[in-house]
C-alpha positions, 0 to 999 in steps of 0.5 A, a space after each residue: 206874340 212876338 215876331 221870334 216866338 212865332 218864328 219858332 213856334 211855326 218852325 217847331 212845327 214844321 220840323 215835328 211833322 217832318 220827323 213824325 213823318 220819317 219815324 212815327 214814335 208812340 208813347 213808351 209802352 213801359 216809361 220810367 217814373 217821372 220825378 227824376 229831374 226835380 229831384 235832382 233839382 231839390 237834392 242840394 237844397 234837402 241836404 242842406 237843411 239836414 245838415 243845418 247849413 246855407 242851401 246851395 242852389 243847384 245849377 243846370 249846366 247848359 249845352 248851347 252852340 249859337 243864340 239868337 241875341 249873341 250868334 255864335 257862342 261854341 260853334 264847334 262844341 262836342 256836346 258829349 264832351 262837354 256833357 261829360 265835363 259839367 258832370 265831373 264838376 258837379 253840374 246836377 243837370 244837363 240842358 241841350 238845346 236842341 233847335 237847329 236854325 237859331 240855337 244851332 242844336 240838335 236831336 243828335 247832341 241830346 242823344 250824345 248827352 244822354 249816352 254819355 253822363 248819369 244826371 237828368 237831362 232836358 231837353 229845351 226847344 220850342 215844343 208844340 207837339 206830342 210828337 217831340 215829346 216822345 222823341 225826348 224820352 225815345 232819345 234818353 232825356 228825363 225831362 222838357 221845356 214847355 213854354 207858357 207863352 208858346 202854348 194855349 191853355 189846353 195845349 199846355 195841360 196836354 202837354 204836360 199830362 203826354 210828358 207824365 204818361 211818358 215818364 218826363 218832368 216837364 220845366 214850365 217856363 214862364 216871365 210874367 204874371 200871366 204866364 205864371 197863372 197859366 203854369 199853375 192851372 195846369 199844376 206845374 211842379 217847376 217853373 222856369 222864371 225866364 229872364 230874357 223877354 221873347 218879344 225884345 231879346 232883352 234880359 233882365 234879373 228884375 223878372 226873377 224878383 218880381 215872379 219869385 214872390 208870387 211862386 209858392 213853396 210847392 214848386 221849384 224855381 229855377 231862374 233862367 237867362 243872365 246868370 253870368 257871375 256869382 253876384 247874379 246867382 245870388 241875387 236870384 236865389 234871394 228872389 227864392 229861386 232853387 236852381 239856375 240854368 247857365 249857358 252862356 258862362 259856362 260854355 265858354 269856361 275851360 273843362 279845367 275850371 268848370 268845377 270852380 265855375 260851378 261851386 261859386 254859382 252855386 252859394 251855400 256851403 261852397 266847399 260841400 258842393 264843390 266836393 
């Protein structure tokens, strides 16, 4: 495990217990019905194949103040505001990041988001406890990240069963084959292709290409990190990938542009996705 990942994990855990013991949460007594975030994710593809024209890929439009490779990238950023932006232009989902001493996010932009726009919204950290996976749902999100390569295989399987129970989706995020492996004894029904390497910070598309042939139909793919351009879209959604989560470009896209932005990202049948 790299000396970032652990930095992370150690910290996520600190916080969890910290804010467990301030407000201790319980599972939703009445959760909605998990689903809701993949179905976002695969409605552009389905429409498409009934109107028999190319498939688009669906893009997760990224809240993101500071990353640990770039420092500061929107510091000053309303999550709300810009929230509320990436839906007007066409974004089928919301990431929020939300640790605060590398990403500088918050539990707080995750509520803003989720009381300011429709479409599902992730909630992305560094998640090692129930706990945190209580306080996505108690704060609106319809979905999280877990991560392969932070959890053991117990821990993975628990998580993804607490985020079921409480009506959450659950994005497995993996980067290599064993990661990949360990997603799919668990049963996940999305994976998250990283390509950015959490032992060096590096980011390379090759990732997506070389696990992109091992993921099968039954699960939706959604590549991560580096999609800056049209030409990196494209060259994941040929590896196989269904949707993409953009941060970075599109942070720092003017509002006015975000539906432009969005529709080159996405391929397919521009004009109907741009619409």
């Amino acid at each position: 495990m790299s000396d970032f990942l652990l930095e992370m994990i150690v910290s996520s855990s600190r916080r969890a217990e910290a804010a467990r013991a301030l407000r201790p949460l319980e599972r939703p007594a009445e959760p909605g019905e998990w689903g809701r975030f993949r179905a976002a994710l695969a409605a552009p593809g389905s429409a498409a194949h009934k109107a028999g024209v190319p498939a688009p890929l669906a893009v997760i439009a990224e809240v993101k103040r500071r990353s640990p490779s770039k420092g500061d990238i929107a510091p000053g950023l309303d999550a709300a505001d810009h929230a509320r932006a990436y839906e007007r232009a066409g974004a089928d989902a919301i990431s929020v990041l939300t640790e605060p001493d590398r990403f500088g996010g918050s539990m707080d932009d995750l509520r803003a988001v989720t009381a300011a726009v429709s479409i599902p919204v992730l909630r992305k950290d560094f998640i090692v406890d129930a706990y945190q996976v209580r306080e996505a749902a108690d704060a609106g999100a319809a979905a999280v990240l877990l991560i392969a390569a932070a959890l053991p295989a117990r821990s993975l399987g628990a998580l993804l069963d607490e985020c079921h129970d409480g009506g959450l989706d659950a994005l497995l995020e993996v980067h290599d084959a064993d990661d990949l492996e360990r997603a799919y004894a668990v049963g996940a029904s999305m994976m998250g292709v990283n390509n950015r390497d959490l032992h060096t910070l590096d980011v390379d598309l090759a990732v997506s290409e070389d696990l992109g042939a091992l993921i099968g139909q039954c699960v939706l793919f959604i590549s991560e990190s580096g999609i800056h351009s049209p030409g990196d879209a494209r060259r994941v959604q040929a590896a196989g990938a269904q949707a993409i989560l953009v941060g970075e470009a599109l942070v720092n896209t003017p509002h006015d542009h975000l539906a432009a932005a969005i529709a080159e990202l996405r391929g397919g049948n521009v004009e109907g996705a741009a619409s």
